[in-house]
FIROBA-539239 format. One record per atom (N, C-alpha, C): residue in three letters; x, y, z. Coordinates in pm, whole numbers, padded with zeros to 5 digits, always signed. Each point is the difference from the previous one (the first is absolute). Layout:
FIROBA-539239
AlaXYZ ...
This chain:
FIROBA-539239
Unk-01375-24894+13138 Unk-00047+00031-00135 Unk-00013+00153-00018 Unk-00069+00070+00046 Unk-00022+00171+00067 Unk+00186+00030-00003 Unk+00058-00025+00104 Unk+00148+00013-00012 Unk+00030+00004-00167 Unk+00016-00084-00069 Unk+00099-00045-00092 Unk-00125+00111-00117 Unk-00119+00015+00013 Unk-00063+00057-00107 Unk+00071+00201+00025 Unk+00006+00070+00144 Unk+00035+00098+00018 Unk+00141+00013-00049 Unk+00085-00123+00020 Unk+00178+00031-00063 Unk+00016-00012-00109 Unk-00137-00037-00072 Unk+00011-00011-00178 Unk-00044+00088-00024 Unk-00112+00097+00065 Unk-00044+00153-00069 Unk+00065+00091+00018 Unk+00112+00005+00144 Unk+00112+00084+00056 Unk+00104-00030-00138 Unk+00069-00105-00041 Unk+00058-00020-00106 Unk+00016+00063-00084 Unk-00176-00032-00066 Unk-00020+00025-00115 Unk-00006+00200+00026 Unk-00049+00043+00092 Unk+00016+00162+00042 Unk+00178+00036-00027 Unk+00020-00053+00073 Unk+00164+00023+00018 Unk+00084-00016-00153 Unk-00051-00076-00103 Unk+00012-00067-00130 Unk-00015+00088-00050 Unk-00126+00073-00025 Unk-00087+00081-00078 Unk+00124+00173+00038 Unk+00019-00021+00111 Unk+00012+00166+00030 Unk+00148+00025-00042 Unk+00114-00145+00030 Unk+00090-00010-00090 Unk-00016+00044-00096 Unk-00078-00071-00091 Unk+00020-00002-00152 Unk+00001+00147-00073 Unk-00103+00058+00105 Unk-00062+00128-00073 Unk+00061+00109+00061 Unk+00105-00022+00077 Unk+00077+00108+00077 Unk+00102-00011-00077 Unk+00088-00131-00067 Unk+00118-00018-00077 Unk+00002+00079-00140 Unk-00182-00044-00077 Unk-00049+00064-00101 Unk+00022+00176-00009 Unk-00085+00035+00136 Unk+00023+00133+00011 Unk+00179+00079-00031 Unk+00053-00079+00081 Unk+00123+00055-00003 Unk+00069+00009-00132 Unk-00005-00110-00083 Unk+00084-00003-00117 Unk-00113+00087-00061 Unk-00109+00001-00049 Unk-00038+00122-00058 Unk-00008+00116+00005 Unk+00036+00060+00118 Unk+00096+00094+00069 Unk+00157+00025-00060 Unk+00069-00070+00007 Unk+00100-00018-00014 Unk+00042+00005-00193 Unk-00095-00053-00060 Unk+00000-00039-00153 Unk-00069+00162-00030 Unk-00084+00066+00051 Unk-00066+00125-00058 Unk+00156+00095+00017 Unk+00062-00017+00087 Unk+00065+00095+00037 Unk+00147-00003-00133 Unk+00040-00125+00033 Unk+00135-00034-00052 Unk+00002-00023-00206 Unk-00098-00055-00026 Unk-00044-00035-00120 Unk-00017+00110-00107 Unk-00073+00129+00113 Unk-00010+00106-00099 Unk+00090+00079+00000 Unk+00121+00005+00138 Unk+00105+00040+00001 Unk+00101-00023-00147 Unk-00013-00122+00019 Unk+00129-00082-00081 Unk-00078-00028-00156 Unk-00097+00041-00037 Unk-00062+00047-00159 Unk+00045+00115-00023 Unk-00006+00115+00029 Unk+00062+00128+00001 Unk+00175+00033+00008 Unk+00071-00101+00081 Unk+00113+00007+00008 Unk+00114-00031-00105 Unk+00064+00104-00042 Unk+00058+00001-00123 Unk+00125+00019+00019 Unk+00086-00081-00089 Unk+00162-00010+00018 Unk+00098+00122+00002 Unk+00090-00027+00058 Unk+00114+00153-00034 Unk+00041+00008-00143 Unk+00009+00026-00086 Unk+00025+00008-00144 Unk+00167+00090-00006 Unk+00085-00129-00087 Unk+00124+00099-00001 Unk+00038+00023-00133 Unk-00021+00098-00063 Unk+00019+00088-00103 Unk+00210+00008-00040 Unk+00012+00038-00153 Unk+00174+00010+00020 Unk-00031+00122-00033 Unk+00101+00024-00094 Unk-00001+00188+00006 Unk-00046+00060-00108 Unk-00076+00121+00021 Unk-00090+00044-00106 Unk+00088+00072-00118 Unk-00034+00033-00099 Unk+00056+00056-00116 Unk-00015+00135-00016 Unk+00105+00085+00078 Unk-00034+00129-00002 Unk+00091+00068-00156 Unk-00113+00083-00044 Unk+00083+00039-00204 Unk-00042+00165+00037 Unk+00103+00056-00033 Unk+00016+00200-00006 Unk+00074-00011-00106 Unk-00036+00151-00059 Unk+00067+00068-00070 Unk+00106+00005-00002 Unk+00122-00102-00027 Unk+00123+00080+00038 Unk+00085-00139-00020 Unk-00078-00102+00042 Unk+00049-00119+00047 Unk+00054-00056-00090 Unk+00141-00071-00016 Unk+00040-00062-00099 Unk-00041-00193-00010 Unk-00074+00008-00087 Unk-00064-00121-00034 Unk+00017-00037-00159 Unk+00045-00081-00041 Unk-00024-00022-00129 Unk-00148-00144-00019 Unk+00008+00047-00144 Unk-00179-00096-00037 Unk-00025-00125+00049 Unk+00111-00049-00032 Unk+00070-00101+00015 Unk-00040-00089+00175 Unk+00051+00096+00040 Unk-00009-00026+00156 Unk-00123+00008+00055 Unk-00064+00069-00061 Unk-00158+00092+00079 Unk-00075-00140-00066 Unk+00001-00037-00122 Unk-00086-00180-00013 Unk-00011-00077+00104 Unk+00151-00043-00014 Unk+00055-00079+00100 Unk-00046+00050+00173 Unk-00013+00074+00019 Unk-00101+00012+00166 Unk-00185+00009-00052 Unk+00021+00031-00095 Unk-00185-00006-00002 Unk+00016-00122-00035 Unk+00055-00094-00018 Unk-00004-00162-00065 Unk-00015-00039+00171 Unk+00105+00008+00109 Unk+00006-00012+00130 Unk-00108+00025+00065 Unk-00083+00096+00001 Unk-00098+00071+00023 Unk-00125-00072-00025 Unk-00004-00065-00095 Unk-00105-00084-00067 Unk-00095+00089-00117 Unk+00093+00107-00052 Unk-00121+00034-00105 Unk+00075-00063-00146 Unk-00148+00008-00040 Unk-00021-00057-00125 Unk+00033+00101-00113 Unk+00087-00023-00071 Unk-00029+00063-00185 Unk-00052-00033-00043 Unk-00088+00078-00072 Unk-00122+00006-00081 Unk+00027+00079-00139 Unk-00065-00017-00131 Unk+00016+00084-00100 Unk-00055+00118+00001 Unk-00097-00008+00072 Unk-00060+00157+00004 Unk-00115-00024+00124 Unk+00007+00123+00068 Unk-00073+00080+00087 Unk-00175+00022-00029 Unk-00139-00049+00109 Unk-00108+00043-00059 Unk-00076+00000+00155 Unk-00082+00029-00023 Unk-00115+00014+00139 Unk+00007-00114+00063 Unk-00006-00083-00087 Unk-00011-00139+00056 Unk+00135-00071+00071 Unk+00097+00018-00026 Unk+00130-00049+00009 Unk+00039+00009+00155 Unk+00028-00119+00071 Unk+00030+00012+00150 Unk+00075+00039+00062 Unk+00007+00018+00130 Unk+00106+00095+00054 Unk+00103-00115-00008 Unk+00176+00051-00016 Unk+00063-00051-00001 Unk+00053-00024-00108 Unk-00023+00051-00099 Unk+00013+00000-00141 Unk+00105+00108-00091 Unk+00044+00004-00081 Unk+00087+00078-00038 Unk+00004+00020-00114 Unk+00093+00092-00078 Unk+00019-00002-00170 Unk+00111+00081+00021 Unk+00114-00046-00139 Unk+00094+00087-00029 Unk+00022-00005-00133 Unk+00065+00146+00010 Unk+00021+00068-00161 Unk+00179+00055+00007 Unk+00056-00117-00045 Unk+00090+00050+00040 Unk+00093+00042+00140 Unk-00026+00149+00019 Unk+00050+00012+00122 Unk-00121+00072+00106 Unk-00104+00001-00071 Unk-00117+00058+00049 Unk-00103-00136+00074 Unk-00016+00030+00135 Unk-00104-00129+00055 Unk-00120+00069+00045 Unk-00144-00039-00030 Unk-00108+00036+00037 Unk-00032-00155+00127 Unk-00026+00067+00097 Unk-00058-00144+00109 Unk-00152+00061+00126 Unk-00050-00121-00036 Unk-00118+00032+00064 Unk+00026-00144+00155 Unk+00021+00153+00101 Unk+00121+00000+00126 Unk-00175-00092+00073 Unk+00058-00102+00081 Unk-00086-00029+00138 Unk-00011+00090+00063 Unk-00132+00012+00075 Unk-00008+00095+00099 Unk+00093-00113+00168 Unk+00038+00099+00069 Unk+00089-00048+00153 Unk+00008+00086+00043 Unk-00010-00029+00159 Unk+00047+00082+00136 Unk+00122-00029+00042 Unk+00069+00104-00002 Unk+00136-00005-00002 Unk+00038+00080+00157 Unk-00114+00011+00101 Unk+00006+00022+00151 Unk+00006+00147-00013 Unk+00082+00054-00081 Unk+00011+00160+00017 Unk-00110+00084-00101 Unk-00024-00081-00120 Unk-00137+00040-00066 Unk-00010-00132-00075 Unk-00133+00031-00067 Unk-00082-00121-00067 Unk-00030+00078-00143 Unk+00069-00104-00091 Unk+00029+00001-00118 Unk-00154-00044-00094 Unk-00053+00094-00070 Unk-00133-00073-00057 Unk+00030-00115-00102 Unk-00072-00026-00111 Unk-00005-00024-00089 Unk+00047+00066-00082 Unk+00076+00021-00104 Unk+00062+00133-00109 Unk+00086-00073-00134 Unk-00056+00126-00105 Unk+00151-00107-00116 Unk+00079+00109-00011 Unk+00099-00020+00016 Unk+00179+00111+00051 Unk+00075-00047-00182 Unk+00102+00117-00066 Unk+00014-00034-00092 Unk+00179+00045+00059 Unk+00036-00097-00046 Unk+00189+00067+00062 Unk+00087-00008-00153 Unk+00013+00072-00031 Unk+00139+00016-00114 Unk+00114+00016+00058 Unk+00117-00085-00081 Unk+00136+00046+00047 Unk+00073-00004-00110 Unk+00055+00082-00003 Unk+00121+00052-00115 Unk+00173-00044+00039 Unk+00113-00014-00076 Unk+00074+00005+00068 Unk+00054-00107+00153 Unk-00111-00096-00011 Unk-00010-00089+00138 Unk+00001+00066+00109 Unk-00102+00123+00016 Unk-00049+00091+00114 Unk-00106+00035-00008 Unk-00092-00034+00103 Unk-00152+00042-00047 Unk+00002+00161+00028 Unk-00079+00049-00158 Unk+00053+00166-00024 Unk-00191+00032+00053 Unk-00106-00112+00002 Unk-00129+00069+00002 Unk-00078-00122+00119 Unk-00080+00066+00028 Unk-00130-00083+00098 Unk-00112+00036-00012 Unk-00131-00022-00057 Unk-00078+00098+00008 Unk-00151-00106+00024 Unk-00067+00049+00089 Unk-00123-00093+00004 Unk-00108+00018-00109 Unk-00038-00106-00049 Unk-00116+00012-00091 Unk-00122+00032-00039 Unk-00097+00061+00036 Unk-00167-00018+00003 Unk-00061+00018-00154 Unk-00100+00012-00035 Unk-00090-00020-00101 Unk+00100+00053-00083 Unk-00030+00131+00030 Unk+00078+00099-00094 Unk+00127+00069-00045 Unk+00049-00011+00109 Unk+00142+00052+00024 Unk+00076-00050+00117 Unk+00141+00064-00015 Unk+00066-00071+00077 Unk+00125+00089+00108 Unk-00046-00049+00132 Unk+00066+00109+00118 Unk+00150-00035+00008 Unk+00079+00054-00007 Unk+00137-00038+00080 Unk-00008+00000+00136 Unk+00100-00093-00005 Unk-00004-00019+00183 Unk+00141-00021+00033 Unk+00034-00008+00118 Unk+00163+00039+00031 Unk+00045-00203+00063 Unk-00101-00031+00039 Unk+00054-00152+00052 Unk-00174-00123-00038 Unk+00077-00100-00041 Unk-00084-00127+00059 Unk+00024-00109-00002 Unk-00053-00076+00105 Unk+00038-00115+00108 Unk-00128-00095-00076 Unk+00069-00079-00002 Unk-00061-00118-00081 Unk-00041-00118+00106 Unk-00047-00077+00010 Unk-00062-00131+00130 Unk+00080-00063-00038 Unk+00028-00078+00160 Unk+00139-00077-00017 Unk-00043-00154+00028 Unk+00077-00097-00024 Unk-00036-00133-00010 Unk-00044-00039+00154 Unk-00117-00099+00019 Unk+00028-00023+00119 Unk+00071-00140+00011 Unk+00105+00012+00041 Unk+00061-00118+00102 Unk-00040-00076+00033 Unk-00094-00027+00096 Unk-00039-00076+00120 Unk-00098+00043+00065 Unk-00070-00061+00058 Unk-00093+00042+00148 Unk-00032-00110+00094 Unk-00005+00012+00090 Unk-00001-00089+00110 Unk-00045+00065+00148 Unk-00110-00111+00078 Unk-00049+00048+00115 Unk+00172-00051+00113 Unk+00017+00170+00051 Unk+00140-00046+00074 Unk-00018-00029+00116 Unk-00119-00041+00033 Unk-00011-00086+00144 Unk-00012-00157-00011 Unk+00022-00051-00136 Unk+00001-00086+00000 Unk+00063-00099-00167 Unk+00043+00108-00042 Unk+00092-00028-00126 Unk-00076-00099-00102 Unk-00123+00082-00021 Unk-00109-00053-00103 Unk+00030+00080-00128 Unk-00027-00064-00104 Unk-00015+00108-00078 Unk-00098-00042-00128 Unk-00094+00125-00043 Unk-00077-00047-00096 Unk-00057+00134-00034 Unk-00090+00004-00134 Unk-00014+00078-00055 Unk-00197-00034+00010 Unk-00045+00102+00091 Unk-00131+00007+00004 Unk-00091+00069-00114 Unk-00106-00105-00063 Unk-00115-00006-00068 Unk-00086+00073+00055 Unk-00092+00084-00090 Unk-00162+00006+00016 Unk-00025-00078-00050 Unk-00153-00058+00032 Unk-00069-00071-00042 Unk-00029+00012-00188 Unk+00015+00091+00009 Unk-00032+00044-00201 Unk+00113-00039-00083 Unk+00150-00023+00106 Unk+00138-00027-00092 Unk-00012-00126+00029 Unk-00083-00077+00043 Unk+00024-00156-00006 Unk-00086-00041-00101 Unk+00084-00082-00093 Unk-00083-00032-00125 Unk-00121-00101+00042 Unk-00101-00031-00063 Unk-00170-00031+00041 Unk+00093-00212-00012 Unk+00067-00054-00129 Unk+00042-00083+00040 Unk+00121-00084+00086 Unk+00056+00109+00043 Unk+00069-00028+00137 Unk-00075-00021+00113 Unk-00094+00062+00021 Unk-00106+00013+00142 Unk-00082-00173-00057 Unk-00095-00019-00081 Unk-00010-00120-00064 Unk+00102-00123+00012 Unk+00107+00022-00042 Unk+00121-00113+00016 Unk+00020-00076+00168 Unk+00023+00145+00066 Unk+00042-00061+00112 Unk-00169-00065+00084 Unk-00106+00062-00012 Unk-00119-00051+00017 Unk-00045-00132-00030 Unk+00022-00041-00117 Unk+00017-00137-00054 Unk+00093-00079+00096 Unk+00110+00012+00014 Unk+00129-00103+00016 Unk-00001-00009+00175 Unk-00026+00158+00089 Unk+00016-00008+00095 Unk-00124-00018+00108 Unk-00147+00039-00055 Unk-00138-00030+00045 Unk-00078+00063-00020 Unk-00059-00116-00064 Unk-00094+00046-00116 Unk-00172-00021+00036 Unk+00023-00006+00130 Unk-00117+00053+00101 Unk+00012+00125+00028 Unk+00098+00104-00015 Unk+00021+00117+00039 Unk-00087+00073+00041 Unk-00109+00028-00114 Unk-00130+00088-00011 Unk-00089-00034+00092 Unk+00011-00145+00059 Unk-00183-00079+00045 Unk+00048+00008+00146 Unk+00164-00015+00050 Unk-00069-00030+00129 Unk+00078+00117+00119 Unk-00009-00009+00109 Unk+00052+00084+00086 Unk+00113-00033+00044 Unk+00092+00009-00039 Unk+00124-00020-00009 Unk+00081-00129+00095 Unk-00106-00075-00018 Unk+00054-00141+00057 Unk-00106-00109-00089 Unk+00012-00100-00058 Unk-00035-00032-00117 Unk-00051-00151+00057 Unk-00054-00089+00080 Unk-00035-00115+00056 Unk+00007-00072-00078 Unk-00018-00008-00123 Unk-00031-00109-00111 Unk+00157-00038-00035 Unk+00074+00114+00003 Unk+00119-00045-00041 Unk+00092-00052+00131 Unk-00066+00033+00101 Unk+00103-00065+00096 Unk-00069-00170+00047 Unk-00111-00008-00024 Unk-00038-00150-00021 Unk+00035-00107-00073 Unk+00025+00129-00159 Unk+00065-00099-00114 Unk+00162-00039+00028 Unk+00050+00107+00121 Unk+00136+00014-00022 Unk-00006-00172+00138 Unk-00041+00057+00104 Unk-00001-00156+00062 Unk-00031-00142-00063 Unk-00085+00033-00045 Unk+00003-00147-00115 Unk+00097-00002-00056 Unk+00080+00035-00072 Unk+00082-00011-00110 Unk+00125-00007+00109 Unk+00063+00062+00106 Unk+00067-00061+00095 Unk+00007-00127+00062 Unk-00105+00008+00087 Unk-00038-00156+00037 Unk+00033-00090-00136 Unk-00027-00053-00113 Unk-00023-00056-00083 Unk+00164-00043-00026 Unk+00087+00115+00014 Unk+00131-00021-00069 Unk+00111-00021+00161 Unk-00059+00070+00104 Unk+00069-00050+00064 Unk+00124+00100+00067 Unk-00052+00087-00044 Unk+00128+00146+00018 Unk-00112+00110-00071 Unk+00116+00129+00054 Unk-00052+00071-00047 Unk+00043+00040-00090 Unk-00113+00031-00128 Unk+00018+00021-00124 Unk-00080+00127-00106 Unk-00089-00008+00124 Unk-00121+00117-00087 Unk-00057+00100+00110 Unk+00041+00144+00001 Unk-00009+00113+00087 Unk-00202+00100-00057 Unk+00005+00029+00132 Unk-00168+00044-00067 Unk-00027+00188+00044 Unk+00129-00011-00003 Unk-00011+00164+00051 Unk+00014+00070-00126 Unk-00160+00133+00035 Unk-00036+00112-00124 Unk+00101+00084-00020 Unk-00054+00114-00057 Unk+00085+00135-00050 Unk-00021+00034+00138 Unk-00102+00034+00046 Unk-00004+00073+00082 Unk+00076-00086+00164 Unk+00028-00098+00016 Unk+00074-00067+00105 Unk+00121+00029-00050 Unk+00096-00036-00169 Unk+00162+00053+00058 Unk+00001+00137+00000 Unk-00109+00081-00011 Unk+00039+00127-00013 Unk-00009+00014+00163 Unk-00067-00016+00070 Unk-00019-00040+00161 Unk+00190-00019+00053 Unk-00017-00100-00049 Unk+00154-00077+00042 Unk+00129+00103-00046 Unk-00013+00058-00117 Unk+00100+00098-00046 Unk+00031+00100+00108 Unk-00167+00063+00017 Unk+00010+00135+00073 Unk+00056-00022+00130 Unk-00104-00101+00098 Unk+00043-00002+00139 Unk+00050-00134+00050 Unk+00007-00064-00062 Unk+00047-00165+00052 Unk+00127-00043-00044 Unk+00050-00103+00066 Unk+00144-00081-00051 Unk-00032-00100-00124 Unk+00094-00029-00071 Unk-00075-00100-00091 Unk+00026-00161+00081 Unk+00013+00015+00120 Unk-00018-00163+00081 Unk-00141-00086-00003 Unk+00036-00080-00063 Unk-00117-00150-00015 Unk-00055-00042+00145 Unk-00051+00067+00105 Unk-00049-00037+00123 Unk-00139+00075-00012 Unk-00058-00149+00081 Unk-00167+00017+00005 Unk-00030+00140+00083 Unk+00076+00066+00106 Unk-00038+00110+00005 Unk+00010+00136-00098 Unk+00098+00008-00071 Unk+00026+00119-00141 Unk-00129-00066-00068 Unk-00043-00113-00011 Unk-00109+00012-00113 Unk-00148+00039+00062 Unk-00013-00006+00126 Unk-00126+00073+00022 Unk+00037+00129+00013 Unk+00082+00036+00070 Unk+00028+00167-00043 Unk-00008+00030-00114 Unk+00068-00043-00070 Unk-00029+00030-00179 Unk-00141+00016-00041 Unk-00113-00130+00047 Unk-00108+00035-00049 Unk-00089+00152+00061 Unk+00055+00000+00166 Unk-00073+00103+00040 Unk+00034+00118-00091 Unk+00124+00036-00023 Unk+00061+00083-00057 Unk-00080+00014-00145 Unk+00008-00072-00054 Unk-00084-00024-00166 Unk-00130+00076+00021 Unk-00098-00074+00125 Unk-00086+00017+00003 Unk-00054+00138+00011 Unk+00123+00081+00065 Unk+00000+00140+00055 Unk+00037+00085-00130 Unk+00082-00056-00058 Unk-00015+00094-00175 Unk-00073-00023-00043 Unk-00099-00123-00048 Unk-00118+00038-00063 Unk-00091+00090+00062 Unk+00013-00012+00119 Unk-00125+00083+00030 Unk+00015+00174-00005 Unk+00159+00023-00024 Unk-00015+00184-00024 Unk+00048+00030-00138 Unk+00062-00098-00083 Unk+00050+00035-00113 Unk-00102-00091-00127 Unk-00017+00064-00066 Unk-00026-00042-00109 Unk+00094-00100-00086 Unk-00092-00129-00115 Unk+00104-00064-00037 Unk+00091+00086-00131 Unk-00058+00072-00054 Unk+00116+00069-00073 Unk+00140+00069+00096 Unk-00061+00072+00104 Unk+00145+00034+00100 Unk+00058-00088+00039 Unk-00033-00173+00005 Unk+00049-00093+00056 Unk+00118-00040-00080 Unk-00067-00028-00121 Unk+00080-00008-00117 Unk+00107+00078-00014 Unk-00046+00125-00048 Unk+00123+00111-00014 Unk+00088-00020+00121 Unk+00003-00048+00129 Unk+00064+00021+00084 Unk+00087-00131-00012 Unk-00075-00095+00007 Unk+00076-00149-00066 Unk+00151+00003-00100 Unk-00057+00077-00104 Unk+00080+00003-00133 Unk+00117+00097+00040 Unk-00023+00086+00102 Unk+00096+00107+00033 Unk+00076-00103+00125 Unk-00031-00070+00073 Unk+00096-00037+00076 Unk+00017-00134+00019 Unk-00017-00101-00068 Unk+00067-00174-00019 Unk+00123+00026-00079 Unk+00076-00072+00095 Unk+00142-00028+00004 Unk+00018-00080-00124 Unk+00120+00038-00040 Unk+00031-00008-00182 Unk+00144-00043-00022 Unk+00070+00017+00114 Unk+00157-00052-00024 Unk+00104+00135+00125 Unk+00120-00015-00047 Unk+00118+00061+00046 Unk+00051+00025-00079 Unk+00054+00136+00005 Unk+00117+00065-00053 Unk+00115+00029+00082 Unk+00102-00079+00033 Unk+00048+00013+00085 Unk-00014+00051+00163 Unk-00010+00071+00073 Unk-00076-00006+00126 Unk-00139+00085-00028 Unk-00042+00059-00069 Unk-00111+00016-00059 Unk-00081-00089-00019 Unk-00174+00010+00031 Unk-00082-00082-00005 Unk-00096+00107-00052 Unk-00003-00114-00130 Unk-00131+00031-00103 Unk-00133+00007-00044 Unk-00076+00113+00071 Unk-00129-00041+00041 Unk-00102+00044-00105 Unk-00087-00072-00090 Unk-00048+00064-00101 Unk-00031+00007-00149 Unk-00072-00062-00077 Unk+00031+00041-00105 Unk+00054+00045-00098 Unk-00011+00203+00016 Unk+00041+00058-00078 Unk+00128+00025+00021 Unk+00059-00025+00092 Unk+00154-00018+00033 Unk+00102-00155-00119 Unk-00091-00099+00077 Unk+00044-00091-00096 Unk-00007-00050-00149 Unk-00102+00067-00035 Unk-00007+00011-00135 Unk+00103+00116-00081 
């Protein structure tokens, strides 16, 4: 009796020091990698910028047609308020209030540039401010971006702050995907009780009980394989983001990286990509 009571407290020692040595590690492992891969931002591939001088033969005609490419907008008229990207023409005269971009060799502010061309040659350039207006000999306009994609692994998506995700998108997916989100620590018991009942009952599996914070678990460091070991890793894992991230970073991090489709060998991670 003495025997069998010492190999159940040795056990339960040996049990205990497991558990909390496995714990240790993935929260180790999740502090390190998690805040890595929040910060980690795609290669961005840009086409070619719109360089306009004095001299250059362009007709009106043509110069639309790349600010149309470009993505700016015509507008009837120019005011404080009016966003970057915006334009007006008079004829052969264009006033545009230019994006600011880093163009690697300098960084382009904010500015409204006025280009006339006569003749289908731009004869003037001159930058704008309150009062008057500077000539200038060149300017490079922001160029479309292309693409971006993490090239270690041919992801691609277009990363959110938390402030560019609209209040009912964060709501939507909260509702539909768990809507315990707020209450529990990122493993949800009620729903994995309801989810066994509702299994058992039908006989297969039919109803999954994993949170935001478990596929975001599974996204970052796990396979998406249905084995009873990935799902306790998953929870340790869960358990280890709640405890350093907040649920708004959980979120924002969620919405920035659940898988959304293919674009040909491209994989679409994201939201603001797929929208």
């Amino acid at each position: 009796m003495k025997m069998l009571k010492r190999l159940t407290i040795l056990l339960l020692i040996c049990g205990g020091a497991a558990f909390f040595g496995y714990a240790y590690h993935v929260n180790l492992k999740v502090e390190e990698r998690f805040k890595e891969r929040l910060w980690d931002l795609p290669a961005k591939v840009y086409a070619r910028p719109l360089s306009l001088y004095q001299g250059r033969e362009l007709a009106p005609g043509a110069l639309e047609r790349e600010l149309t490419l470009l993505g700016y907008r015509k507008v009837a008229a120019l005011s404080g308020q009016t966003a970057p990207g915006s334009y007006t023409r008079h004829q052969g005269q264009f006033t545009l209030i230019c994006r600011p971009f880093d163009f690697g060799d300098e960084r382009r502010p904010l500015r409204r540039t006025q280009i006339t061309i006569s003749g289908n040659r731009i004869t003037r350039l001159a930058t704008l401010t309150r009062y008057t207006g500077q000539d200038t000999n060149l300017e490079r306009l922001d160029p479309v971006l292309v693409g971006q994609f993490y090239p270690s692994s041919m992801e691609d998506r277009i990363v959110l702050d938390s402030s560019d995700i609209p209040g009912l998108l964060k709501s939507a997916i909260v509702a539909v995907e768990d809507k315990n989100f707020y209450s529990h620590y990122g493993i949800d018991f009620k729903s994995i009780l309801r989810a066994v009942a509702v299994n058992i009952k039908e006989g297969r599996f039919t109803q999954g009980a994993s949170t935001l914070t478990q596929q975001l678990a599974k996204n970052f460091f796990l396979t998406p394989a249905k084995t009873i070991r990935r799902k306790i890793s998953e929870a340790f894992v869960a358990a280890a983001i709640e405890r350093h991230f907040t649920k708004d970073d959980i979120l924002e991090a969620y919405i920035n990286e659940v898988y959304l489709g293919q674009d040909g060998t491209r994989a679409i991670h994201g939201f603001g990509l797929a929208s």
